[in-house]
C-alpha positions as CSV (number, residue, x, y, z in Angstrom):
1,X,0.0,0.0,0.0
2,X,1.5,3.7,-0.8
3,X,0.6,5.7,1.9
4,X,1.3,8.9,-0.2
5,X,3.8,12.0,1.0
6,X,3.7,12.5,4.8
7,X,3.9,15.6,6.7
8,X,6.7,17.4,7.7
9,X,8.8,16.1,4.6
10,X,11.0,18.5,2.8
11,X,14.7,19.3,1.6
12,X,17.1,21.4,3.2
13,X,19.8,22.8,0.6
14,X,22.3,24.4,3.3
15,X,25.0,24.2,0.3
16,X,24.4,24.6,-3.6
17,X,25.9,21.5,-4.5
18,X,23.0,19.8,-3.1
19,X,20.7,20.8,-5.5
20,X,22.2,18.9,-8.2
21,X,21.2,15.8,-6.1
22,X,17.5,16.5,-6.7
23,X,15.0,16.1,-8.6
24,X,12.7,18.9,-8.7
25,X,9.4,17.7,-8.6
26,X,10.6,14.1,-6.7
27,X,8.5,13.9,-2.9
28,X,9.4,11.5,-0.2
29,X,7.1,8.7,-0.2
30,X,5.9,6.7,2.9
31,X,6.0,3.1,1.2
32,X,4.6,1.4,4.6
33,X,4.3,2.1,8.3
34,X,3.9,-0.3,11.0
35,X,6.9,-1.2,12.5
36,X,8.6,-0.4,15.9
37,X,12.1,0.4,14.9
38,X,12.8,-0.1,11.5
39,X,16.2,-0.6,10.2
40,X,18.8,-2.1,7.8
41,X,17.5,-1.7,4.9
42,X,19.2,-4.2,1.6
43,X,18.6,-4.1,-1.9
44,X,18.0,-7.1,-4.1
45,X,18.2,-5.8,-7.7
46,X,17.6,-9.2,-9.7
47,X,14.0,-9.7,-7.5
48,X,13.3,-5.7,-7.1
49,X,12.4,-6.0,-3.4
50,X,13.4,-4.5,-0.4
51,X,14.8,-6.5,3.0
52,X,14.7,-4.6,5.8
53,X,14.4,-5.4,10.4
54,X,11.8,-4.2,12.4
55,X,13.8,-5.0,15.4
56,X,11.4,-5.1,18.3
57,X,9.0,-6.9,16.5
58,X,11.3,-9.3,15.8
59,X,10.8,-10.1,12.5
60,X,12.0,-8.8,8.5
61,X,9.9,-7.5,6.1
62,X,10.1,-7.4,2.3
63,X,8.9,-4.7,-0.2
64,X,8.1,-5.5,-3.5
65,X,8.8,-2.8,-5.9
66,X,6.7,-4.1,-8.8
67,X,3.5,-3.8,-6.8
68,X,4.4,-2.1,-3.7
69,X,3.4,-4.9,-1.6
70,X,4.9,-5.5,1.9
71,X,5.1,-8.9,3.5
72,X,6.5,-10.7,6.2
73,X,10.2,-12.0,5.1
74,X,11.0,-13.8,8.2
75,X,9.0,-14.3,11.2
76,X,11.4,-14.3,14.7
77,X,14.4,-13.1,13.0
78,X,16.8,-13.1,16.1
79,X,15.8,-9.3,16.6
80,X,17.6,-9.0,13.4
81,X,19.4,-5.1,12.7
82,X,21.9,-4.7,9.9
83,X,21.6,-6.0,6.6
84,X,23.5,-6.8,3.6
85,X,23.8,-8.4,0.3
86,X,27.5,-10.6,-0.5
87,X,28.7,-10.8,-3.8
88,X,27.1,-14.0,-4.4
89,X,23.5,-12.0,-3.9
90,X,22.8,-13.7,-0.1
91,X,21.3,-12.1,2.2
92,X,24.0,-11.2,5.2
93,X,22.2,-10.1,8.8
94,X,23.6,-9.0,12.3
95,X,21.6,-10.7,14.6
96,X,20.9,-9.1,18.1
97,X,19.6,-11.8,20.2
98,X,21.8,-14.7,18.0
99,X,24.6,-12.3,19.2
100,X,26.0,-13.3,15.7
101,X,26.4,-12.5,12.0
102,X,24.7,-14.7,9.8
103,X,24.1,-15.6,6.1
104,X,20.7,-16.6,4.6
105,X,21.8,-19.4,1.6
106,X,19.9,-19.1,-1.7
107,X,17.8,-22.0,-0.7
108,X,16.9,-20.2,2.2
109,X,18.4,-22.1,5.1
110,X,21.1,-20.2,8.1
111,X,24.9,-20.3,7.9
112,X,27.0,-18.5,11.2
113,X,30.0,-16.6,10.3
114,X,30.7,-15.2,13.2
115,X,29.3,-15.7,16.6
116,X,32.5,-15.9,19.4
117,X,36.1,-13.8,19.4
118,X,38.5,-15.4,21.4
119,X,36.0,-18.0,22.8
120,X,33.9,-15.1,23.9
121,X,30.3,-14.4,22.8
122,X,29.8,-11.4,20.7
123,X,28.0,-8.7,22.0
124,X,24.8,-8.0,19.5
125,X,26.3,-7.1,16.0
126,X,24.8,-4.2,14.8
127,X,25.4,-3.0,11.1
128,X,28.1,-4.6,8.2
129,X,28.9,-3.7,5.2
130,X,31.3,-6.5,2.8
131,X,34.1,-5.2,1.0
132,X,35.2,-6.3,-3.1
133,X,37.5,-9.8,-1.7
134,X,34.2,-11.0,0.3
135,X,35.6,-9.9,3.6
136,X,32.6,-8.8,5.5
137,X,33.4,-5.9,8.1
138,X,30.7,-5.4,11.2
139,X,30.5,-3.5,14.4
140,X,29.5,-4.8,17.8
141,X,27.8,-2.2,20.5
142,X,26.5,-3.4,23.3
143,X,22.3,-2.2,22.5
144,X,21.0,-5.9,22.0
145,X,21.9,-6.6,25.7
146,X,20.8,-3.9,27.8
147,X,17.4,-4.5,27.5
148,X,14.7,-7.3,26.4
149,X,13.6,-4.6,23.7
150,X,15.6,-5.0,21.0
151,X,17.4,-8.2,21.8
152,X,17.7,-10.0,25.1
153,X,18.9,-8.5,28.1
154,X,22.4,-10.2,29.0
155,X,26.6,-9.4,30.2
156,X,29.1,-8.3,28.0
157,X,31.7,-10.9,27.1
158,X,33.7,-9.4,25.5
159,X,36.2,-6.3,27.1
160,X,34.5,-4.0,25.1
161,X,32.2,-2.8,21.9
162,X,34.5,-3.1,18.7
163,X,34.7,-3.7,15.0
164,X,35.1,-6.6,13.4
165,X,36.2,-8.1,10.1
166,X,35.2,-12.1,8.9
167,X,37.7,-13.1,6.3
168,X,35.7,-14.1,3.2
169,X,38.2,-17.2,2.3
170,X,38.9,-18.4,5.1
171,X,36.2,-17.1,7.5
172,X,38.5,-16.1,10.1
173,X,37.3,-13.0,12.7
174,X,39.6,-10.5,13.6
175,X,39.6,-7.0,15.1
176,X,40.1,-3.9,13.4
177,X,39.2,-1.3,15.5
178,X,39.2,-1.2,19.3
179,X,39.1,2.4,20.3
180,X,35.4,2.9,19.8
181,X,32.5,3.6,22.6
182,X,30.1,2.2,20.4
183,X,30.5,1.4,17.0
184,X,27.3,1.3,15.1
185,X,27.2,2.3,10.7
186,X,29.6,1.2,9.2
187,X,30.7,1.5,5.2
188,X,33.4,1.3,2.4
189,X,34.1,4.6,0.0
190,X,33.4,3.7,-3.2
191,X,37.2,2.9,-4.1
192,X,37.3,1.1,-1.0
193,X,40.0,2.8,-0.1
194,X,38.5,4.5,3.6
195,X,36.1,3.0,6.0
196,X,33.7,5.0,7.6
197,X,32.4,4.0,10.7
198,X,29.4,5.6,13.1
199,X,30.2,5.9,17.2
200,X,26.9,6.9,18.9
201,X,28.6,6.6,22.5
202,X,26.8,9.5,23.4
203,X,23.2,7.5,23.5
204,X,24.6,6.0,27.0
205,X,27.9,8.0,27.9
206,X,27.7,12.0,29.2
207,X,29.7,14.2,26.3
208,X,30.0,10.9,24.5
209,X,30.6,10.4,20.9
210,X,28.3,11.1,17.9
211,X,30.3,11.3,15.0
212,X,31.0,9.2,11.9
213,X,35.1,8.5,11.7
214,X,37.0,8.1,8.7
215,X,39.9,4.9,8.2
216,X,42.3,4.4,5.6
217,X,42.5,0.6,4.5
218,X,46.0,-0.1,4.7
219,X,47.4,-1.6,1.5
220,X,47.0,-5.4,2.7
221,X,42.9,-4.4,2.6
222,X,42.5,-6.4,5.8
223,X,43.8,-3.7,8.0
224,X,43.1,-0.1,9.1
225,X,45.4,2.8,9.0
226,X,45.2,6.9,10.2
227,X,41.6,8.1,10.8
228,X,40.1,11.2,11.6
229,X,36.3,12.3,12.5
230,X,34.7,12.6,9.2
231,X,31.5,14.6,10.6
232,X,29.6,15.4,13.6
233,X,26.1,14.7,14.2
234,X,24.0,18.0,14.1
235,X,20.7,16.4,15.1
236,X,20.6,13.4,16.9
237,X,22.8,10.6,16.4
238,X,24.7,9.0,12.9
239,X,23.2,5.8,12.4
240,X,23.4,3.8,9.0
241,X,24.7,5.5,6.2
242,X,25.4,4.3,2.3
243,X,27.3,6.4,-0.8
244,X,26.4,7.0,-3.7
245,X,28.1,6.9,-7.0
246,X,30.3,10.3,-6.1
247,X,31.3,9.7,-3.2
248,X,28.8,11.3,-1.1
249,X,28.0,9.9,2.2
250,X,23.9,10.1,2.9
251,X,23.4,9.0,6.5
252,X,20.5,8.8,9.2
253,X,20.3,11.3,11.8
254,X,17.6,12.5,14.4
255,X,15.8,14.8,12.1
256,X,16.3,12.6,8.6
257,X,18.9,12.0,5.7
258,X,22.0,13.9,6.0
259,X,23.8,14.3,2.9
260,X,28.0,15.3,3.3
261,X,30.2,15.7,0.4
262,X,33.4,14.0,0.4
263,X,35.4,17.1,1.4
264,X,32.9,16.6,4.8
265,X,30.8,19.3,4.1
266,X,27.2,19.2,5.3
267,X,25.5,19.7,2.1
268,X,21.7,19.3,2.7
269,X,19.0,17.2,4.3
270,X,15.7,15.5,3.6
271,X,13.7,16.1,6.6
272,X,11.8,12.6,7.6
273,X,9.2,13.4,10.7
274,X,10.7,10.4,12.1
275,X,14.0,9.4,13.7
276,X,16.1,7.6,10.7
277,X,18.2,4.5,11.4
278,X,19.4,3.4,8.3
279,X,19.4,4.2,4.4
280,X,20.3,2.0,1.3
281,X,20.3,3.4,-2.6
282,X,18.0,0.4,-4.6
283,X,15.5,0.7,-7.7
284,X,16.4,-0.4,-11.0
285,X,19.5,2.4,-11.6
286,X,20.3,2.8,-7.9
287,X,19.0,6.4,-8.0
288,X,16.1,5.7,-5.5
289,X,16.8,6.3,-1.5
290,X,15.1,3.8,0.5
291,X,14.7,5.3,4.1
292,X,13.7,3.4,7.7
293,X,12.2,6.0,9.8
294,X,11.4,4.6,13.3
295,X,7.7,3.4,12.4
296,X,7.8,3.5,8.9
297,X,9.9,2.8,5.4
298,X,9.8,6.0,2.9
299,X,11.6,6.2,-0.4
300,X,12.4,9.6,-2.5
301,X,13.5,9.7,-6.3
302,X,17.0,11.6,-6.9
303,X,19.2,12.8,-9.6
304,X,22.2,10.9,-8.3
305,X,22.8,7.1,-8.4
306,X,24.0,5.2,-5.4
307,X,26.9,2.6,-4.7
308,X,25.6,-0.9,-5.1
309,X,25.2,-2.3,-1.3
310,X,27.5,-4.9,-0.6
């Protein structure tokens, strides 16, 4: 069902350059509403649908972009948050209550990839992203524990909230970033040569973080180098972000889509009357911004195309 444009739905051009991201006559759309915290949002271009968590609700939904239908994708999903799509076009999920990352086969059955580091539980694996070699690269905050909301309530085993990378050869986990308070969106530049990587520390630490950081992939691509904070969140808190073809980086924030050109200028926003969690770029040329607003999944038409989410 289209629910039509909602409101308190607009663009904010705070630079010129934004305005050749736009379409002129293009609205936000509210495709569906009826979830409890909607999130991770992944493309499957050969079927034209939408995957995305309603975490809460424990369960994944599915959009179908030939008919705009919405159904139920998987019923108790783990409390299911980030998704992705591998190279092989399976579906890969961070699972908060599995406290793992897992992998949904083409014939529709569950593979682990990573559940333990050092014989440790994970914490609740939040958002991933998987790199050109197969390599998928997660983080690990601690928000699928602290309450029987979004997960199940449970201790940390681990020493702290990190990021993660799971080989894609050999399936091996290892760390790649330690120095976070808690890691949450996470995703490659187009040339995968940085990783940018949300901290929204601030959601349970005084003065904490709220910024999205920026890593250079050392040359062995398994490793990170120098970083630096990319951007700090004006409203709210960075959740999920995506790129598109140029190297833009259009993120969730407390008041909607964010847009930041490479150079980490704010550019412009599309103001969503919900909180935004997540973002992915879909539709048949990748120039169509699916958006998970708290309650509700809205989509808006734009000039630019987006990076294919891997």
């Amino acid at each position: 069902m289209f629910y039509g444009q909602p409101e308190g739905t607009s663009y904010e051009v705070i630079d010129p350059r934004f305005n050749v991201c736009l379409v002129g006559h293009a609205r936000v759309e509210r495709l569906w509403t009826g979830c409890r915290w909607a999130e991770g949002p992944a493309w499957f271009g050969g079927g034209r649908y939408l995957v995305w968590s309603d975490i809460p609700n424990n369960r994944m939904l599915r959009f179908d972009e030939a008919n705009g239908h919405v159904s139920e994708f998987r019923k108790m999903s783990n409390y299911s948050n980030g998704n992705s799509v591998d190279r092989q076009g399976r579906l890969v999920t961070c699972e908060h209550r599995g406290r793992r990352v897992s992998r949904t086969e083409h014939d529709g059955t569950l593979t682990n990839l990573a559940s333990h580091f050092n014989g440790k539980r994970l914490n609740s694996p939040n958002d991933l992203c998987v790199k050109s070699d197969g390599s998928i690269w997660f983080t690990d905050p601690f928000y699928g524990l602290v309450a029987d909301y979004e997960g199940e309530k449970a201790d940390m085993e681990q020493d702290g909230c990190h990021v993660y990378r799971i080989d894609g050869q050999s399936g091996e986990l290892t760390r790649v970033a330690t120095d976070f308070d808690k890691p949450n969106g996470i995703a490659f530049s187009p040339d995968e040569k940085f990783l940018y990587i949300a901290d929204t520390g601030a959601s349970h630490t005084v003065n904490g973080p709220k910024h999205i950081r920026k890593f250079a992939v050392n040359v062995d691509g398994k490793t990170l180098g120098k970083n630096s904070i990319f951007a700090d969140c004006t409203a709210g808190f960075f959740d999920g972000f995506r790129f598109d073809s140029d190297g833009r980086l259009w993120t969730s924030a407390g008041d909607g889509v964010h847009c930041y050109d490479p150079d980490g200028t704010l550019l412009g926003k599309i103001k969503i009357p919900e909180l935004v969690a997540n973002v992915c770029f879909g539709g048949a040329k990748l120039n169509r911004l699916f958006i998970c607003g708290t309650t509700s999944l809205y989509s808006v038409y734009l000039s630019i195309n987006g990076v294919k989410s891997y």
